[in-house]
C-alpha positions in Angstrom: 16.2 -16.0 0.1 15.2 -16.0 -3.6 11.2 -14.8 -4.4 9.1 -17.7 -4.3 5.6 -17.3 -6.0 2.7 -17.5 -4.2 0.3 -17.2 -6.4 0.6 -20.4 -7.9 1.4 -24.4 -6.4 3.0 -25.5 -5.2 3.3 -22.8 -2.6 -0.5 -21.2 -2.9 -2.0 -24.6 -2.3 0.3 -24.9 0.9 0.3 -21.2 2.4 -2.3 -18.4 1.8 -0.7 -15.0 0.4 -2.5 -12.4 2.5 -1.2 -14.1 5.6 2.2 -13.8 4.0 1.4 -10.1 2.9 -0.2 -9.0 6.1 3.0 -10.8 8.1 5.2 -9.2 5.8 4.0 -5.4 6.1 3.8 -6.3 9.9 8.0 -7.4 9.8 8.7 -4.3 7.9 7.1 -2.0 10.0 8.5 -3.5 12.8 11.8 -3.3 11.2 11.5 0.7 11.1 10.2 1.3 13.8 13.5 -0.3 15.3 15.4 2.4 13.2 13.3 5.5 12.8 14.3 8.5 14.9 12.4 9.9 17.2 9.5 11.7 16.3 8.6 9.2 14.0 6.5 5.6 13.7 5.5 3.0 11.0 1.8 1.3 11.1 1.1 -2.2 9.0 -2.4 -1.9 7.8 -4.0 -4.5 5.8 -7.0 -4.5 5.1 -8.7 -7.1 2.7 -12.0 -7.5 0.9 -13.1 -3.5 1.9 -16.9 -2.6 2.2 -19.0 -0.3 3.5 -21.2 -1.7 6.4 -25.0 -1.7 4.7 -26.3 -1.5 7.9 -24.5 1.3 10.0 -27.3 3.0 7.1 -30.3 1.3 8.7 -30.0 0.9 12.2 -29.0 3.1 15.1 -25.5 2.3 16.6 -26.5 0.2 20.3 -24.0 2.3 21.8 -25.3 5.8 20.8 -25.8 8.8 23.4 -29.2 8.9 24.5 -28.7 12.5 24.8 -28.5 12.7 21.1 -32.0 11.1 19.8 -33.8 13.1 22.2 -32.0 16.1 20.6 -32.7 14.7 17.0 -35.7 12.2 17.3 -35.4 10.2 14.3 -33.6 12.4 12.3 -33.9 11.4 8.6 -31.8 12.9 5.7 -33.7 14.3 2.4 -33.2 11.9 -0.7 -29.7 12.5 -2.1 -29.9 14.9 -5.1 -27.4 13.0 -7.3 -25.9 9.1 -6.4 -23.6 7.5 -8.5 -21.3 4.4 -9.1 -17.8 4.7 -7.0 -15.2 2.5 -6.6 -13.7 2.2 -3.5 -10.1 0.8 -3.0 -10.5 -3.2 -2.6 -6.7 -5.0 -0.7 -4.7 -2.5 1.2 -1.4 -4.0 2.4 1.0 -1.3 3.3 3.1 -0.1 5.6 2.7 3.7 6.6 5.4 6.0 7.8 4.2 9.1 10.6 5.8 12.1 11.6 4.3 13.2 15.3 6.3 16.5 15.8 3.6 18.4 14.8 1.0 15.3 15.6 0.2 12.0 13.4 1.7 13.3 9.6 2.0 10.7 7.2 5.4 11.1 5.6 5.8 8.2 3.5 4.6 4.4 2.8 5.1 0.8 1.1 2.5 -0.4 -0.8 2.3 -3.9 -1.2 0.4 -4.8 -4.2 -2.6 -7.5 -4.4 -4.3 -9.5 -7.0 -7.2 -7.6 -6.4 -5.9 -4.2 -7.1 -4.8 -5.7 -10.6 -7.2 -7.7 -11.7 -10.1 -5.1 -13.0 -9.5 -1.5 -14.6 -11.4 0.2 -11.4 -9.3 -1.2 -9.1 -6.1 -0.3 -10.8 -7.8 3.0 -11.7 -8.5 3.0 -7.3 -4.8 1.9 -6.6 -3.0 4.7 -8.8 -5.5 7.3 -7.5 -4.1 6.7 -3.8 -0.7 6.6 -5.0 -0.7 10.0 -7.1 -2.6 11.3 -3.6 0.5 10.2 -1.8 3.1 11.6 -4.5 1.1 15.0 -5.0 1.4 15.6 -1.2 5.1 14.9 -1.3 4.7 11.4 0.7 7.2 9.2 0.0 6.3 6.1 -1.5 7.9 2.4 -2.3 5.7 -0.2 -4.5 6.0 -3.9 -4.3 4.4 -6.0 -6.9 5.0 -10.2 -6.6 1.9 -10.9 -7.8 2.3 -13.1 -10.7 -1.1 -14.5 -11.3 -1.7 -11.3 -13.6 0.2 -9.2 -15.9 -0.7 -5.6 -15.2 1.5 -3.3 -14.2 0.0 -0.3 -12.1 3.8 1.5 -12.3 3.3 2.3 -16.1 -0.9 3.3 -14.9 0.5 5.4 -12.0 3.1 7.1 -14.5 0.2 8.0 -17.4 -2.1 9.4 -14.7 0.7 11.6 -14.0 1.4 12.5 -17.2 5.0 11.1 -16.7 7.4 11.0 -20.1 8.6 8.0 -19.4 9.3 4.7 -21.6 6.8 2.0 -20.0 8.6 -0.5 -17.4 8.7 -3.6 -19.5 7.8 -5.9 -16.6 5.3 -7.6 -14.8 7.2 -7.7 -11.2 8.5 -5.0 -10.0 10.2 -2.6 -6.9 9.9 1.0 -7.2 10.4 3.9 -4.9 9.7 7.5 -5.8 10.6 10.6 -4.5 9.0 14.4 -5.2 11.4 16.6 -4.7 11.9 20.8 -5.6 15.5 21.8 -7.2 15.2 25.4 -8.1 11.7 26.0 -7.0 11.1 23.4 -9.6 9.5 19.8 -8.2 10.1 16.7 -9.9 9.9 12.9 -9.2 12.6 11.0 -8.7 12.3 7.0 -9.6 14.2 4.1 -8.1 12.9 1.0 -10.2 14.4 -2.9 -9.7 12.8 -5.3 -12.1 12.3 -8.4 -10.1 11.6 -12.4 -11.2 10.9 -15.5 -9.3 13.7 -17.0 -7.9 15.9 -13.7 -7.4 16.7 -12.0 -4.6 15.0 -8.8 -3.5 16.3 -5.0 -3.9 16.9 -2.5 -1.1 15.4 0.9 -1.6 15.0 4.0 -0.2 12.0 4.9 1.4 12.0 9.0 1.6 10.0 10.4 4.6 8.5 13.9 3.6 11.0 16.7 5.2 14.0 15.2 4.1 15.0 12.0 5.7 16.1 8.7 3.4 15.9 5.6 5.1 17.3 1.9 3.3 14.6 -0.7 2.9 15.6 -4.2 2.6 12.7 -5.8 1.2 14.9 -9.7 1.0 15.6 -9.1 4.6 12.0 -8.5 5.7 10.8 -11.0 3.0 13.4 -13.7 4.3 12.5 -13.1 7.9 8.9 -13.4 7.0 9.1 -17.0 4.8 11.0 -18.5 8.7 8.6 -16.7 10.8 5.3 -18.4 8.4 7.5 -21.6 8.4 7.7 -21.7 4.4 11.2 -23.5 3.1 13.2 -21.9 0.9 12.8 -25.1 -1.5 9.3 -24.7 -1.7 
């Protein structure tokens, strides 16, 4: 099924994209989990819109031991010496990738990219940091940008946080899986990059599970399954 956009009308005035994100992670997890080994399991987790709860910093959780606030009756922390602004990551739509042999590991994960982790230079900034965590722990990792409403690419951010010497990826859609591996006691980053455009069909890449084992992702099967499953035509 070619990439539809939807992001724009027709389609976003019929459908909302974080239903067809969240459904999509949840398909593609499911889809692994079908085909991982044992010893291993794939998550979805989407979460949109992220903040911090203003009042778990006000009131005392219903549900806490009374044991406890006798122990520490009304226990108030000293004024924090320094506080300053911090961004915390807004959309996360991914699909993560555990290794339980030596209990929960994550070994690698596909990030499905948001309008909100594009559309101001602290969330981009938020969205690379996570991704040069996963990369500089040897995770895996497979990103998946259809957002067309904006222009940014976060794989050319992700690549100059790294300090990367690579020509910029002239494109604003985009499938890329990486891969840190260590030839010679010498580690380097291995890139798998598929341009994509509205109205094509969707790449299969490999998703690389930290401790050696490839798996194929095939994003137009999981996207396919996901556009009958939310009932959207392929005319839209």
């Amino acid at each position: 099924m070619p990439l539809l956009d939807h992001f724009r009308p027709p389609l976003s005035t019929r459908r909302h994209w974080h239903s067809f994100h969240n459904a999509w992670s949840t398909y593609l997890a499911d889809d692994l989990n079908q085909r991982l080994p044992e010893g291993y399991f794939a998550e979805p987790n989407a979460q949109f819109g992220i903040e911090i709860d203003v009042a778990t910093y006000s009131e005392v959780d219903s549900g806490t031991s009374s044991r406890w606030l006798e122990e520490y009756p009304q226990w108030i922390p000293e004024s924090p010496t320094v506080t300053l602004p911090f961004q915390l990551n807004t959309d996360v739509i991914e699909v993560q990738v555990f290794s339980f042999q030596e209990g929960p590991t994550l070994v690698g994960a596909i990030e499905l990219i948001s309008p909100a982790n594009k559309d101001r230079p602290a969330h981009r900034d938020a969205f690379t940091s996570k991704c040069q965590t996963y990369l500089q722990q040897g995770i895996g990792l497979i990103i998946v940008d259809v957002v067309t409403m904006l222009s940014a690419n976060l794989h050319n951010e992700l690549m100059k946080r790294l300090g990367m010497p690579i020509e910029p990826m002239d494109a604003d859609l985009y499938a890329i899986a990486y891969r840190v591996a260590e030839t010679s006691e010498s580690p380097h980053l291995d890139i798998w990059q598929e341009a994509l455009r509205v109205g094509s069909q969707l790449p299969i890449l490999p998703l690389y599970l930290k401790g050696g084992l490839y798996l194929p992702i095939n994003l137009e099967s999981a996207y396919h399954y996901t556009c009958i499953r939310q009932r959207i035509p392929e005319s839209t």
